[in-house]
C-alpha positions in Angstrom: 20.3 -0.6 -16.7 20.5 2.4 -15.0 21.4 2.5 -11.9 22.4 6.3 -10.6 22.8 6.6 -7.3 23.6 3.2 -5.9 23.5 4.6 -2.3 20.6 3.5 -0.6 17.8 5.5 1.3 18.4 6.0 5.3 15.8 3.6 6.8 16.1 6.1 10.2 15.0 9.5 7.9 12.6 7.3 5.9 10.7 6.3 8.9 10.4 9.4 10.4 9.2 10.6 6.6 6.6 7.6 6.5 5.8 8.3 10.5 4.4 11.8 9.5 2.9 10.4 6.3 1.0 7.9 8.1 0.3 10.5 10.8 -1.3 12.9 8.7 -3.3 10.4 6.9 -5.4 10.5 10.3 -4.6 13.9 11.5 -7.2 15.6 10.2 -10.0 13.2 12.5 -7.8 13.0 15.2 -7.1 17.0 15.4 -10.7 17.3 14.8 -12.3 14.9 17.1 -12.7 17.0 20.3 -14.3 19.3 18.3 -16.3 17.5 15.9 -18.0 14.6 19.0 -19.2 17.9 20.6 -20.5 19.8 18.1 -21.5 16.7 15.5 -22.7 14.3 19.0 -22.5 10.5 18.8 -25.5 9.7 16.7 -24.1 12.0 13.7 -20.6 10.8 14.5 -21.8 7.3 14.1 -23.6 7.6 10.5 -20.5 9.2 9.2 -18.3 5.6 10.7 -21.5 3.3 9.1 -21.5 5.0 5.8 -17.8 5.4 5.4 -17.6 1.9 5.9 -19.8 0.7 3.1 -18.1 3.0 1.4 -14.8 1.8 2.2 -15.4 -1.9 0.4 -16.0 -0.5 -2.5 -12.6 2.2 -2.5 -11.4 -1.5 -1.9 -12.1 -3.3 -4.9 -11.1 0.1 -7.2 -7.8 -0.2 -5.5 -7.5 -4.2 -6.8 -4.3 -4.8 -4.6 -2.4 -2.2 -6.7 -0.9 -0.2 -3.8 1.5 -2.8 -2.3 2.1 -4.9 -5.4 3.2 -1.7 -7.3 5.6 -0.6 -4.2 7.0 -4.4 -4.7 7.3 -4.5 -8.2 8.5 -0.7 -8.5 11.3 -1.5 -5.4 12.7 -4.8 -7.5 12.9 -2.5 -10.6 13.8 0.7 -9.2 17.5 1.0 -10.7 16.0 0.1 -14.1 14.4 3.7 -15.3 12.7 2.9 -18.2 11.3 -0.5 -16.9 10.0 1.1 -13.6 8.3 3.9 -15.6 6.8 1.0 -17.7 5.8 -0.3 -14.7 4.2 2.6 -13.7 2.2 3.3 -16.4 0.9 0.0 -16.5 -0.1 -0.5 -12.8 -1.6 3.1 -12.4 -3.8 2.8 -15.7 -4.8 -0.8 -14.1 -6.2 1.1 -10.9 -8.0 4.4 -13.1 -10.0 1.0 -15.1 -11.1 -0.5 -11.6 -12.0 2.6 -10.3 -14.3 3.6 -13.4 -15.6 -0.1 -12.9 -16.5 0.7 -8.9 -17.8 4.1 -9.4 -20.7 2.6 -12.4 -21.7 0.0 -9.4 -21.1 2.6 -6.7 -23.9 4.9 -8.5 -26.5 1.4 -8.2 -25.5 1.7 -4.7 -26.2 5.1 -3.9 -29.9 4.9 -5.6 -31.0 2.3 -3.5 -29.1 3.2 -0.4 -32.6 5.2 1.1 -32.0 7.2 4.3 -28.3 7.4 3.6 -28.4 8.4 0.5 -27.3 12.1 0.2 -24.4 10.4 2.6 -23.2 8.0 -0.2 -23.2 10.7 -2.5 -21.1 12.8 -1.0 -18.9 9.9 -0.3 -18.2 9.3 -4.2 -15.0 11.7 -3.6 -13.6 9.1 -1.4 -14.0 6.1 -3.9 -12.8 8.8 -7.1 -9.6 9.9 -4.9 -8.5 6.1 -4.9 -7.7 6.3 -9.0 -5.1 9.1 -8.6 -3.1 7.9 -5.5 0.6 7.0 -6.6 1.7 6.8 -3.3 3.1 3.4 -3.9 5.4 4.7 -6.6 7.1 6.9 -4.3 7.3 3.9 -1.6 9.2 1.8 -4.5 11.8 4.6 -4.4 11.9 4.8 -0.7 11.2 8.9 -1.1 8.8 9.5 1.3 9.9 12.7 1.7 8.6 13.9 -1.2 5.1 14.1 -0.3 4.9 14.7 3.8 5.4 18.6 2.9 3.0 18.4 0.3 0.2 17.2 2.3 0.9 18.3 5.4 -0.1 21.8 3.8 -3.3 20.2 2.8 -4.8 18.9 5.6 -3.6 21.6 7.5 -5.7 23.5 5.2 -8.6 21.4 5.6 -8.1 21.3 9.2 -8.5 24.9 9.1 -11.4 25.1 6.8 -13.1 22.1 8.9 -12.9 24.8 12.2 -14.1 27.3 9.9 -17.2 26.2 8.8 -18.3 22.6 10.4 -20.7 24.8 13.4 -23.5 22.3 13.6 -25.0 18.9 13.9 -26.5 19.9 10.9 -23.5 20.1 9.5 -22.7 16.6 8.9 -22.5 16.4 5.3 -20.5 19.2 5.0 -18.2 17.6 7.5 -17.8 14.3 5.1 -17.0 16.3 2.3 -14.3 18.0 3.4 -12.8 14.9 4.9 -13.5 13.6 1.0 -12.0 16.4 -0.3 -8.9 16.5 1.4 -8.0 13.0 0.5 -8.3 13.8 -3.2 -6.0 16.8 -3.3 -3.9 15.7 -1.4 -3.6 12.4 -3.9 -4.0 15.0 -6.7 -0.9 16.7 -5.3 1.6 13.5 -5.6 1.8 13.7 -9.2 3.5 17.4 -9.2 6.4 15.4 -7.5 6.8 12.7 -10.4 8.8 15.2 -12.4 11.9 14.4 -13.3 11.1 10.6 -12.5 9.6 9.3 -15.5 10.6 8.5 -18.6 8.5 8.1 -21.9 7.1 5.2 -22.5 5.1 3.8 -26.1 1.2 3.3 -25.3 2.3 0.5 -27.1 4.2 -1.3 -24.5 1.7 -0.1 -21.6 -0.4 -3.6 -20.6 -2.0 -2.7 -17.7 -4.4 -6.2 -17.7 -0.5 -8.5 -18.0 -0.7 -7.6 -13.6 -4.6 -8.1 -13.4 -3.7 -12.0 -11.7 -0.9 -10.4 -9.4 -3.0 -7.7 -8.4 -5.6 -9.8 -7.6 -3.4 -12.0 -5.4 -2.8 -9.1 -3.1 -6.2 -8.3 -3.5 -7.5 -11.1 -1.4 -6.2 -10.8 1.2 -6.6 -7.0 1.3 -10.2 -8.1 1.4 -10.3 -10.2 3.8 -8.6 -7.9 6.4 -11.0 -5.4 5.8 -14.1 -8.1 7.1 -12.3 -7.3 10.7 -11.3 -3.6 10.0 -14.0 -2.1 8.3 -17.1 -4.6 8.6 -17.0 -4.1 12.0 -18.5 -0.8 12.2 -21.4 -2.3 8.9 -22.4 -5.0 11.3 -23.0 -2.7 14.2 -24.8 -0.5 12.4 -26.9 -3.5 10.4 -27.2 -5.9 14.0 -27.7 -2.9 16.5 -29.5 -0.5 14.4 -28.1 1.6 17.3 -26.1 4.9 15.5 -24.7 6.0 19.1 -22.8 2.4 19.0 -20.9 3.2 16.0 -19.9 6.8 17.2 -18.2 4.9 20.2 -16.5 2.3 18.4 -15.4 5.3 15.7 -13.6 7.2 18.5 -12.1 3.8 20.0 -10.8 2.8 16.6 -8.9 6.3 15.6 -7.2 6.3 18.2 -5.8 3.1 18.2 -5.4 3.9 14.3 -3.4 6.7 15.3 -1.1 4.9 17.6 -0.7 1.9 14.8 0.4 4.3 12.3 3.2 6.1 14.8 4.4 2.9 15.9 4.1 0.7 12.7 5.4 2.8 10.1 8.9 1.6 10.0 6.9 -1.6 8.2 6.2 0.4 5.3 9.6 1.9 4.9 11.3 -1.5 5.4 8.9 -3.4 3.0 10.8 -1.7 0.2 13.9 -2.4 1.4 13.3 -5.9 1.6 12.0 -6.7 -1.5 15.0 -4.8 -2.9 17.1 -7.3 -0.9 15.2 -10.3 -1.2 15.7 -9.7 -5.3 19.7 -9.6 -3.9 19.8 -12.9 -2.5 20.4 -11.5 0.7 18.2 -12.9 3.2 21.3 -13.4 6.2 20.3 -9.5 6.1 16.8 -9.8 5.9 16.8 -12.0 8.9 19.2 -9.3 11.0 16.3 -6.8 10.1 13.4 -8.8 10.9 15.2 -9.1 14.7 16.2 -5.6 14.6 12.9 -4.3 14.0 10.6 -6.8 16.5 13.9 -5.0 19.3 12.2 -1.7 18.1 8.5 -2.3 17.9 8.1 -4.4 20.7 10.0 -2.1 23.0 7.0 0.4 21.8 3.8 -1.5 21.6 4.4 -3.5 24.7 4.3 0.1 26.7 1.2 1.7 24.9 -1.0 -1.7 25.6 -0.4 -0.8 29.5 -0.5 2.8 29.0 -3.6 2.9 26.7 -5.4 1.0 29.9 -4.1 3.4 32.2 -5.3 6.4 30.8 -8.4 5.5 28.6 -11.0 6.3 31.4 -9.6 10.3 32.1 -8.4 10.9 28.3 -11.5 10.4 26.8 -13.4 12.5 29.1 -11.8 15.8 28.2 -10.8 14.6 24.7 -14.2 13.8 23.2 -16.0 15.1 25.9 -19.7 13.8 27.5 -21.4 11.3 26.1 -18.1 8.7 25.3 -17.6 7.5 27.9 -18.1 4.1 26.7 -15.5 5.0 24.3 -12.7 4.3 27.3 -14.2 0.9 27.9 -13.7 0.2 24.0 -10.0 1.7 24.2 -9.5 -0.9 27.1 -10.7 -3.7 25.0 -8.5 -3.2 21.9 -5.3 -2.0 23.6 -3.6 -5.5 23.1 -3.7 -4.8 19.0 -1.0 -3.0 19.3 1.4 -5.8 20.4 -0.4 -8.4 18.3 -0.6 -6.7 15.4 3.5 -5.9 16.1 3.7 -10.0 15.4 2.3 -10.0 12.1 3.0 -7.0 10.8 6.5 -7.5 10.4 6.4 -11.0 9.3 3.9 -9.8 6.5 5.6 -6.8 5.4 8.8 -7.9 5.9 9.5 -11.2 4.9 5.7 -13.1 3.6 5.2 -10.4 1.4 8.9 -9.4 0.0 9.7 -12.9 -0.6 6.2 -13.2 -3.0 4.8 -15.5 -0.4 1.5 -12.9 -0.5 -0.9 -15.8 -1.8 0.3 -18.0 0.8 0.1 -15.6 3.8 -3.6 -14.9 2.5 -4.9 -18.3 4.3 -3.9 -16.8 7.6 -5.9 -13.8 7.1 -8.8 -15.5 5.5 -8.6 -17.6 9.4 -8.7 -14.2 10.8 -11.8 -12.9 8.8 -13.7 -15.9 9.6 -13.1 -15.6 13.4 -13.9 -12.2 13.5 -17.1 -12.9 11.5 -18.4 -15.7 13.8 -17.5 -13.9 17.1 -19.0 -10.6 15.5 -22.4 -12.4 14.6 -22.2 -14.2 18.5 -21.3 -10.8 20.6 -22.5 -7.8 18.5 -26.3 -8.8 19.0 -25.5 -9.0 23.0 -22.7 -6.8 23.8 -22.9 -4.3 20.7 -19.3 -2.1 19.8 -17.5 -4.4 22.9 -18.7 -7.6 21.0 -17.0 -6.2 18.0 -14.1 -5.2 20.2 -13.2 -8.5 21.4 -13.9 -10.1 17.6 -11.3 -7.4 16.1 -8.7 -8.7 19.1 -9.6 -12.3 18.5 -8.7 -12.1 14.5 -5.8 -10.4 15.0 -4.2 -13.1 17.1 -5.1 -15.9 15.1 -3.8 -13.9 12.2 -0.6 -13.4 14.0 -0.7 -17.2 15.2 -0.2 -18.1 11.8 1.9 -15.9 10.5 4.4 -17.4 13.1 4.3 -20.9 12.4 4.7 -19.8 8.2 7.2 -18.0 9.1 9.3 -20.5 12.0 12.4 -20.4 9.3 12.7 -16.4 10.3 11.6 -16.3 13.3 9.9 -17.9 16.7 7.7 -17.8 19.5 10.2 -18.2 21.9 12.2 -15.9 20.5 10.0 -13.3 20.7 9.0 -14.1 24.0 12.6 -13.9 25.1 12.7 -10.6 23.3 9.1 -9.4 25.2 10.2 -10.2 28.9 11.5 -7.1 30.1 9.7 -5.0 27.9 6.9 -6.6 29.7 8.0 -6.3 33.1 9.2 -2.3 32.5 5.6 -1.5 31.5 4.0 -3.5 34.3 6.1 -1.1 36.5 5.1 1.9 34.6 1.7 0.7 34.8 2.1 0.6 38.5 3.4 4.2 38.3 0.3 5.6 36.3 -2.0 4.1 38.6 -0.6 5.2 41.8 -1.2 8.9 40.7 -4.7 8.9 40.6 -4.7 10.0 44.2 -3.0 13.0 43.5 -6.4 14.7 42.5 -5.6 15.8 39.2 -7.8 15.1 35.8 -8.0 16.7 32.3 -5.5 17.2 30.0 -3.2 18.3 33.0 -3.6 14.8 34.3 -3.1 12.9 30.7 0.0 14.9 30.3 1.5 14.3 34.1 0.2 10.1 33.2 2.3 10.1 30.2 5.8 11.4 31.2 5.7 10.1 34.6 4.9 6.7 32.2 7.4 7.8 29.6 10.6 8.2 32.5 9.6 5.0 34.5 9.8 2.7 31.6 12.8 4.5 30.1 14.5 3.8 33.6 13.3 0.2 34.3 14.7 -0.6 30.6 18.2 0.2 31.3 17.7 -0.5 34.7 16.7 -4.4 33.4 19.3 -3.8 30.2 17.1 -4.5 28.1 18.4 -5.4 24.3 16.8 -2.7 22.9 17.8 0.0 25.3 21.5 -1.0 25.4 21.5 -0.7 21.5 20.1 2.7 21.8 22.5 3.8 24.7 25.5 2.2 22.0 24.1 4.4 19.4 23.7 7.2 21.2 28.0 7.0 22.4 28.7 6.6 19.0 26.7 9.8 17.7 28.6 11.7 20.7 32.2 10.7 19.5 31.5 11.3 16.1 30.2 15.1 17.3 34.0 15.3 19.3 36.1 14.2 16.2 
């Protein structure tokens, strides 16, 4: 065994490392969107959603559940160097043999794809980046540090390139490869940073198939979360035959991508952690994190559900510009993932997961898919993207529904309602706020900007004001920092 440095990672630096990971794994549509709806247009913005989509279930299957198995198995066997380089070897060769396997039935797809063909083929970048992304190794290690730089040059590049050329509707395929081409550098990159971390290991103790069943059992349910995250935009596309309908329900979705990855990236950082202290023994602690972490979460998610309401209607006026407006009346109707998502994201990457529980958890999903599916086929034919909407909100509470009740040892509804109240009651005030300044004439970006810190300092206030848990721990933490600095 070797175990080095015994200290372990700071959870604070590592989820401000994963924030801006998971940040710039979207920053390059985000950034891009005002430009690209206005130059690209909703029709050519929705064929890029549809396609990507399609192409997304097959990226799926060459991943095979490798990503968060190999973050668990790596964290359990982290201060054991030759065994997590083993480890390595073995799970990454697993995902290069699936991907091979995707791309031979990808190319059957492309030839009969018809209209969308040239499309598909551009998107083989996407499903070929999948082989070569080691994120998860790094995860293990809690060093997410290590690759923010990295790729932050990257898509910054892209970005820049993207401004450069992207000039037309007609651009569109040049548009999707670049997006394609970013992702696979930037995965390309990861592997300059494994120097140093490694140790050699015989191709004769390499088995990559010995994790084909464990893979497989986070594979499932991988699978079926992507029926309500990705099939969405397929079945508007295949039920509407309406292009413009997917370009709205893209827009919605990124944005409320963007917020999930701000707000829930302190799951990734602590789903290493706990697996690392679940192979301890040392649940008491797990539990005390669990808490700690619905205090954090809730105190933000709670606030951007009212906000997102607030604001939806000017923001995406000057943000994407004419012609999305229905995109505000999508951001209105999934502005409660946030908070239900909160629910069971932590109980699945904290605790289900960790504590190898991933088979069991995969019923609750599997509830989730169905719902979405059968609301989906019920409201897409009648109310298009806003069927789909409501389907995606639907699945998400079941989902979290569940995740409670197999969870009730950890934690509770009532606690978590006890935990929500005045979170709840702060950003009903702040919701008041926002609402009352839409007399004051204002719109734009000038008015977006004015919404959210007048938001931002009404909740902060009405938090301490209602000494909230959350918000006396911070104010603690904050004195402590301060005497530190004086001694």
């Amino acid at each position: 065994m070797e175990s080095g440095d015994n200290k372990l990672p700071s959870i604070k630096k590592n989820y401000i490392y994963n924030t801006l990971y998971q940040i710039l794994a979207v920053i390059t549509p985000l950034i891009t969107a005002p430009y690209t709806s206005r130059v690209l247009g909703e029709d050519k913005i929705g064929i890029q959603s549809f396609t990507s989509s399609n192409a997304a279930f097959f990226t799926l299957i060459a991943v095979l559940g490798t990503a968060t198995y190999g973050q668990r198995e790596i964290a359990m066997a982290r201060n054991d160097r030759k065994k997590s380089s083993r480890l390595f070897w073995e799970i990454e060769g697993l995902s290069l043999i699936s991907s091979v396997f995707v791309l031979a039935l990808w190319a059957i797809w492309v030839y009969m794809a018809g209209k969308y063909r040239i499309y598909y083929a551009v998107l083989t970048l996407q499903i070929f980046s999948v082989a070569f992304d080691i994120s998860w190794y790094f995860g293990g290690f809690e060093k997410f540090g290590l690759i923010v730089a990295r790729n932050a040059v990257i898509k910054l590049a892209g970005i820049i390139v993207l401004f450069t050329l992207v000039k037309d509707a007609d651009d569109l395929l040049l548009y999707m490869a670049l997006l394609c081409a970013t992702g696979l550098v930037g995965n390309l990159s990861m592997w300059l940073s494994l120097k140093g971390m490694l140790e050699k290991v015989s191709v004769r103790d390499i088995h990559p198939f010995s994790h084909l069943k464990n893979t497989f059992a986070y594979f499932i349910p991988s699978a079926a979360t992507s029926v309500y995250t990705i099939l969405d935009k397929s079945m508007i596309g295949f039920i509407t035959g309406n292009e413009a309908e997917n370009g709205y329900y893209e827009q919605a979705v990124k944005i409320i991508r963007m917020i999930q990855s701000v707000v829930f990236s302190l799951n990734t950082v602590m789903y290493a952690r706990m697996s690392y202290l679940f192979s301890e023994g040392k649940i008491t602690e797990m539990k005390k994190k669990i808490s700690d972490s619905y205090d954090f979460l809730l105190s933000l998610s709670i606030p951007v559900m009212f906000g997102l309401v607030a604001v939806s209607g000017n923001f995406v006026l000057w943000f994407f510009g004419e012609g999305f407006e229905r995109t505000g009346y999508l951001l209105c109707l999934l502005a409660p993932l946030p908070v239900i998502i909160c629910i069971s994201n932590v109980l699945g990457s904290q605790y289900l997961t960790p504590s190898g529980q991933r088979v069991r958890s995969t019923k609750g999903i599997i509830a989730g898919a169905a719902v979405n599916v059968v609301l989906n086929l019920i409201l897409i034919p009648r109310y298009g993207a806003a069927g789909a909407a409501v389907g995606s909100v639907a699945a998400e509470l079941v989902i979290s529904l569940i995740y409670i009740y197999m969870s009730r040892d950890v934690v509770r509804i009532s606690q978590l309602l006890h935990m929500s109240v005045k979170k709840l009651a702060a950003s009903l005030i702040m919701f008041g706020g926002i609402l009352l300044l839409t007399g004051t004439g204002l719109s734009g970006v000038v008015f977006t900007l004015v919404q959210f810190v007048a938001g931002a300092v009404i909740y902060i206030v009405a938090m301490f004001v209602f000494r909230d848990s959350f918000a006396i721990t911070f104010l603690k933490w904050i004195k402590v920092k301060c005497l530190k600095n004086k001694s």
